[in-house]
SELUM-997422 format. One record per residue (C-alpha): residue number from 1; x, y, z. Coordinates in steps of 0.25 Angstrom, whole numbers. Layout:
N
(node NUM; (X; Y; Z));
...
***
This chain:
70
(node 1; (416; 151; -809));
(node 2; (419; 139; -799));
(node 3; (420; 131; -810));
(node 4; (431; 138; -816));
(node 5; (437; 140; -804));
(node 6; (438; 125; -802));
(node 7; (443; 123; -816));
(node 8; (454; 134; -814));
(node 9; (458; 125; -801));
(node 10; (458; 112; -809));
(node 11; (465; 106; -822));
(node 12; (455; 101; -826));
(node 13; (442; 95; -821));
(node 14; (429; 86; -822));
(node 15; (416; 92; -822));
(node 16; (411; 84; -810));
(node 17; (423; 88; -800));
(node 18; (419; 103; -805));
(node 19; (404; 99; -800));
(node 20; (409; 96; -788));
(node 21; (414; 107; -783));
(node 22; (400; 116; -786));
(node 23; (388; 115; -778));
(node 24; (380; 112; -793));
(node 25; (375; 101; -800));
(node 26; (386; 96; -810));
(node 27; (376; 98; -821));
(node 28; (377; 114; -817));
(node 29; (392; 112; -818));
(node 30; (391; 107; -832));
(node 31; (382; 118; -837));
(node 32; (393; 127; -831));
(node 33; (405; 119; -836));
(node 34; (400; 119; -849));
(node 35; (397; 136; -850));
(node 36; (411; 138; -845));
(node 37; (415; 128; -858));
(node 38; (408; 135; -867));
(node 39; (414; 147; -863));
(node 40; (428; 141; -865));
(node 41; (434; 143; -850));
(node 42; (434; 128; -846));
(node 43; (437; 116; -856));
(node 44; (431; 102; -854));
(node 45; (436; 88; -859));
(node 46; (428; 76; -858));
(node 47; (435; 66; -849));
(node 48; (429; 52; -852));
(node 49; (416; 54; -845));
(node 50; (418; 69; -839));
(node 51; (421; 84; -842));
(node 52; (435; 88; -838));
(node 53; (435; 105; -837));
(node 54; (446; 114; -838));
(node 55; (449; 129; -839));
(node 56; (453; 135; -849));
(node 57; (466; 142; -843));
(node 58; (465; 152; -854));
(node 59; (452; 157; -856));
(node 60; (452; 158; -841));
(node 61; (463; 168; -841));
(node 62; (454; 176; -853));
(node 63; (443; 175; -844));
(node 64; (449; 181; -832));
(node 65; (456; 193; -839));
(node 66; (442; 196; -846));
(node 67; (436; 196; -831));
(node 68; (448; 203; -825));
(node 69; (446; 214; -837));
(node 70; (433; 217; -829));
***
């Protein structure tokens, strides 16, 4: 959830500035960056040498209004 807290805040970031704002190794924050892709609410784009995440502004939105169905 920080992650995508962080993301929401950002336009767009490198993996290794999100690593720095969790108390976890950065391999942990891979493994997490990598189930929140697959489940399609961030998008990545390689950068020369790093990952840059982003939201994605719309599944997010569909994600919130299944959680506020709750």
């Amino acid at each position: 959830m920080h992650i995508l807290r962080f993301l929401v805040a950002q336009n767009a970031c490198h993996a290794g500035e999100i690593a720095e704002q969790l108390p976890v190794a950065a391999s942990t924050v891979s493994q997490h960056l990598k189930q929140l892709k697959e489940a399609g609410l961030i998008q990545g784009e390689v950068d020369g040498p790093r990952r840059c995440y982003c939201v994605d502004p719309a599944v997010l939105a569909e994600l919130k209004a299944l959680v506020g169905a709750l």
